[in-house]
N, C-alpha and C positions, 0 to 999 in steps of 0.2 A: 369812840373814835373808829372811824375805817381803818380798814388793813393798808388800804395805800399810807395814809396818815400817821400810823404808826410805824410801816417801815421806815418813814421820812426820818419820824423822831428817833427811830432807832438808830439810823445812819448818824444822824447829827451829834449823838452821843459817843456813838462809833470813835470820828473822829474828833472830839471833842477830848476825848480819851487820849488820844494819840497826838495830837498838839499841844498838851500842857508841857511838854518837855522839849519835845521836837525842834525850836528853836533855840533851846537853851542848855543843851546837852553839853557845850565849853563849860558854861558855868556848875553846871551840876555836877560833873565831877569834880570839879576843883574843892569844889565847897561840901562835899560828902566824900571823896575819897583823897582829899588831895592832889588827882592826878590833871595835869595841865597839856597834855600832849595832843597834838591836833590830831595826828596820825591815827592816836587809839580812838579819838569821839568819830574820825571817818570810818575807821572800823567797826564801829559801835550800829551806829546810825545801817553800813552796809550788813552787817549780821541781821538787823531787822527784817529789812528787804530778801535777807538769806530764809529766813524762819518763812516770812508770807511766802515767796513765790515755789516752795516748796511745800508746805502745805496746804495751799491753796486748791492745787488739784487735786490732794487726797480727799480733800471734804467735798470737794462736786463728785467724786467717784462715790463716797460714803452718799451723801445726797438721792446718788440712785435706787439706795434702797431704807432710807430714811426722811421720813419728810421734813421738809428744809428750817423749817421754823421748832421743831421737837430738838433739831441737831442742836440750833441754834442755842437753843436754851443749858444745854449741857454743855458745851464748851466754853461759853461766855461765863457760866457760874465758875469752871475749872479757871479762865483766864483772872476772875476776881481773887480765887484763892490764892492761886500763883501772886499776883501782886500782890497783897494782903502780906504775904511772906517777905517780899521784896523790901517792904517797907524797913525791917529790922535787918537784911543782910548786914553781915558785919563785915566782910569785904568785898572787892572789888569781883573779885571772883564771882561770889554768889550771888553777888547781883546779875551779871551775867547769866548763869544759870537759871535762874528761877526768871528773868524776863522775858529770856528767849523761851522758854516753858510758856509764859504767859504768850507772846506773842503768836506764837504754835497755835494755839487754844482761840484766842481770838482771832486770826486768819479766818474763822470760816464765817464772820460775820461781812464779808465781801460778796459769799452767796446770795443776799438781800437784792441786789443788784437784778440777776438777770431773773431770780425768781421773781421781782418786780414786773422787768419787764413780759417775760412769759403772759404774764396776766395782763398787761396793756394790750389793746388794739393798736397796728401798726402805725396807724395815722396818728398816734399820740406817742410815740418815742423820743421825738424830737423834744418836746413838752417836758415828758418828762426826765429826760436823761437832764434837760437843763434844769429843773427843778432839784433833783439828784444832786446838781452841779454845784449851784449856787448853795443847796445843804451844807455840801461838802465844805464850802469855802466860810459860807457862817459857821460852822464849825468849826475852821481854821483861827478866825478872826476871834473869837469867845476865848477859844482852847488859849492860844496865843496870849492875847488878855489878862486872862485867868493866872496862867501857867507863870509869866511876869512879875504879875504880885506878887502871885503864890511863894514865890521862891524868895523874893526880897524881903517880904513879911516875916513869913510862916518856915521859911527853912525847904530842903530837900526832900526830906521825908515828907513833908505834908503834900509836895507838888504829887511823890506815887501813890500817897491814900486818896490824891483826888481822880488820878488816874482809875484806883479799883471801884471806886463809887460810878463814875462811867460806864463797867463796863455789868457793876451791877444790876444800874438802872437796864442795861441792853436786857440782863436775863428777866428782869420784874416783866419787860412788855413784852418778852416771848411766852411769859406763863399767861399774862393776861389773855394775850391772844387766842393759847391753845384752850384755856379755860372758859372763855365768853364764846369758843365755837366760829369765831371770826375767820381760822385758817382758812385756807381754799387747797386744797388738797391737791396737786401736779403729779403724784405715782400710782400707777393703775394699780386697781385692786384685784388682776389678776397675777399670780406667782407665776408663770409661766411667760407674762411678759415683762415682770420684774427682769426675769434672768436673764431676757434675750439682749444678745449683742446691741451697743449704740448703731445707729445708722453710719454709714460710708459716706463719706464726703467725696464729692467730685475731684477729678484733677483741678479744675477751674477755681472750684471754691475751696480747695486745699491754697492753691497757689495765690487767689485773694488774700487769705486769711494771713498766711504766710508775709507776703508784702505788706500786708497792713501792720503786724508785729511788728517787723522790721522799722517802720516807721516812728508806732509810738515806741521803741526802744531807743531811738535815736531823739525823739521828741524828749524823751522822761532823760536820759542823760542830760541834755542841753539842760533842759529846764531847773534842775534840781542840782546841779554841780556845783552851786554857787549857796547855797541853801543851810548846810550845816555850820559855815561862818558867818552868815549875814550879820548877827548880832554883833558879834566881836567887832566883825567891818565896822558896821555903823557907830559903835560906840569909840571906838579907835580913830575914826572920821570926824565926827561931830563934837569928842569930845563931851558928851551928855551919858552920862551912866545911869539915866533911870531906868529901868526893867521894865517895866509897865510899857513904855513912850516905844520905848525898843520893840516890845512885844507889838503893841500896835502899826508901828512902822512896816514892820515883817507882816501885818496881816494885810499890808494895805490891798493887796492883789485879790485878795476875797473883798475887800471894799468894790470896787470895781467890777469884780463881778456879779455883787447887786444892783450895780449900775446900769450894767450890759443886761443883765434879766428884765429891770424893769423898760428899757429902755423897746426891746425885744416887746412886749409885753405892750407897750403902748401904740406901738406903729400895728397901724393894719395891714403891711406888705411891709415886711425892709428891703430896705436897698440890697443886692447880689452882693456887693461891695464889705458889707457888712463881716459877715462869716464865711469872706473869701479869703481858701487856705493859706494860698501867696502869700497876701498882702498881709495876715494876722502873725504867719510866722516872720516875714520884714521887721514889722513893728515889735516882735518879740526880741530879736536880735537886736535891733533898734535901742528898744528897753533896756537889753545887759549890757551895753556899750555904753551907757549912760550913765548905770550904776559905778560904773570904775571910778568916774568924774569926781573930784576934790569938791564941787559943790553940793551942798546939803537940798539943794532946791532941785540941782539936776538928777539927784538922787531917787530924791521920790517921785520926778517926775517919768523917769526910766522905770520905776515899780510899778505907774498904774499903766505905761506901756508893755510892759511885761503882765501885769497883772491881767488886761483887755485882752494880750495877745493868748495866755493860758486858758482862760474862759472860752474863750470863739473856738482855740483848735482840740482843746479838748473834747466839749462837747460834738464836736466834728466829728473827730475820730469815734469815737463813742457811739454815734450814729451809725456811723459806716461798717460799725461793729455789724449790727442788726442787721443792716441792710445786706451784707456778705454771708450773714448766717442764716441759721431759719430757728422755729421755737424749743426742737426737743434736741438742739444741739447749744443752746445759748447756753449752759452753765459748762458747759466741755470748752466750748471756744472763749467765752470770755475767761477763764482757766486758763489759757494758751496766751492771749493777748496781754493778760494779767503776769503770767511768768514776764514775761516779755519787757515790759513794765517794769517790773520789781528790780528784771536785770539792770535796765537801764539806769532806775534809783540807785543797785547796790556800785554799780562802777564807778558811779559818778560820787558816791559817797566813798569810796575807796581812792580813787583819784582825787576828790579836794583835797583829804587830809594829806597827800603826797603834794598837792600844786601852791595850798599853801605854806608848806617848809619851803618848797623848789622856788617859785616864783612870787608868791604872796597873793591875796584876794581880789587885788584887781586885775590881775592878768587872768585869772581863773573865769571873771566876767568876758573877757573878750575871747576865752578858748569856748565856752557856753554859748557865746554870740557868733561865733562862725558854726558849731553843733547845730545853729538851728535854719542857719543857710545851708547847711549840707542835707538836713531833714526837706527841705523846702524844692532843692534840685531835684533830690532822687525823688519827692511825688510827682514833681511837674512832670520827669522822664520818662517815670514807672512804673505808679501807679494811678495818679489823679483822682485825687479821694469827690476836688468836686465836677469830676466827670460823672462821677459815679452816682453821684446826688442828682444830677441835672436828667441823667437815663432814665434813672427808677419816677422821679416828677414825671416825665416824659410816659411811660410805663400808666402812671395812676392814672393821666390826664385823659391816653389814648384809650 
């Protein structure tokens, strides 16, 4: 296997690992600690987000003087043990402890990312961040799947030992890699420029960087506010309690976004229209206004609006990542953009669990659905992500 080919798979595992539960986090406590409280799984789900976007930048700082795939492999083995442990906690307590330990530990397999990109030529970022992308979301849809069974079958426990087998597989293809001689090496082998300072960013490109956070912070709340009850919703809606059907329901948006790849993928020019921010964030709000709706049909047809519209701006933003930065700052800024991110996950997981005691899961879709008209204003205002796309085209052409 290539190195691209293997970070792929490694990612896919990544989160594969981290959506066997993700959607079923109501259930799982219930049925392993007894606790039923919406409040504590928002909490739950936001500690996550607490654990990554705070250790996320230690391990790009550690990164500068460890090579990214060596790191990789010792924390993912620590993130397996930590689970391994989880699996027997005997209270609620220490499950908490030991998965936020595990989470800690596995945060630095997000590095894979820009170390990826480093290695790409420009003119293939787009390519592959959506490649990345659609990973990401096949991973969702498996994990999701899996994780449904898993738990309706198999029990609680078996959903975390399928978690620690994830995250072993992640450490088996970082030994491969350093073993077969595959790595590609990114820190100079001089110590003297080991220890020299990161480079200084511009005012410019401080205050790009800066607006661009701003954005997907405001994008990742909208998006994910609605996220840690889906299931409940839906079963509570439709009346259908199989976990499995559930599970899939909740993946539908990673359905969609193999759609949108291959779709991508076939046309030899797309339409501007296509992966225009506007219009993809409309259609997103669009989608969770939809989700409120008493119909089962209008249901999932608002997921694969929502689903289209996370695909397009995701990989958007993600782009404009690259585009705003340059190579020997991509694991510092995508670090920044990632906090950023993470914030936007942990609020929005701290506010569902309060919006659905307060108001209930469909009003939570329509406070989501104006989040991503308010994301939508402030680009058009201030920063124009696809202004910014049309200059640099402009730039390559001239």
């Amino acid at each position: 296997m290539t190195l691209r080919t293997t970070i792929l798979i490694m990612s896919a595992f990544g989160v594969i690992s981290d959506s066997i539960l993700i959607a079923f986090y109501p259930q799982f406590f219930e049925l392993r600690y007894g606790l039923t409280s919406s409040v504590h799984v928002g909490g739950y789900i936001a500690a996550i987000s607490i654990a990554v976007m705070c250790m996320l930048p230690v391990w790009a700082r550690v990164a500068r003087r460890v090579e990214t795939m060596h790191l990789l492999a010792y924390t993912q083995l620590a993130a397996t043990a930590f689970c391994l442990l989880a699996i027997w906690a005997p209270t609620v307590e220490a499950y908490w402890v030991l998965t936020m330990l595990m989470f800690m530990t596995k945060a630095s397999y997000l590095l894979m990312f820009p170390y990826l990109m480093r290695l790409e030529p420009a003119d293939r970022h787009s390519v592959t961040i959506g490649l990345l992308s659609v990973v990401v979301h096949i991973g969702a849809i498996f994990g999701a799947a899996v994780g449904g069974m898993a738990l309706q079958e198999f029990g609680p426990r078996f959903c975390v030992a399928l978690m620690a087998a994830g995250d072993l597989v992640q450490f088996g293809l970082c030994t491969y890699l350093i073993r077969s001689g595959r790595v590609v090496r990114v820190l100079s082998e001089d110590a003297g420029e080991r220890a020299a300072p990161a480079p200084r960013r511009t005012p410019e490109a401080l205050s790009a960087l800066l607006k661009l956070s701003l954005l997907m912070f405001l994008f990742d709340f909208s998006a994910y506010l609605v996220r840690p009850f889906f299931t409940v919703y839906w079963e509570a809606r439709t009346g259908i309690a199989e976990q499995m059907l559930t599970g899939l329901v909740f993946a539908i948006p990673g359905i969609v976004a193999l759609v949108a790849l291959a779709l991508r993928h076939r046309m030899a020019s797309q339409p501007r229209w296509v992966d225009h921010t506007l219009l993809n964030l409309l259609l997103g709000a669009a989608g969770l206004a939809l989700q409120a709706s008493d119909s089962l049909w209008l249901i999932v047809l608002g997921r694969c609006l929502y689903g289209w519209a996370l695909y397009q701006v995701i990989v958007k933003l993600e782009v404009t990542l690259f585009k705003v930065s340059t190579p020997p700052m991509y694991a510092r800024d995508f670090g920044v953009t990632n906090f950023f991110q993470n914030l936007g996950v942990l609020l929005s997981s701290f506010s569902a669990g309060y919006l659905v005691d307060w108001v209930g899961v469909p009003a939570s879709f329509a406070i989501a659905a104006a989040g991503m008209l308010l994301t939508a204003a402030i680009d058009r205002g201030w920063f124009g992500v696809d202004s910014r796309h049309r200059a640099s085209a402009e730039a390559c052409h001239a």
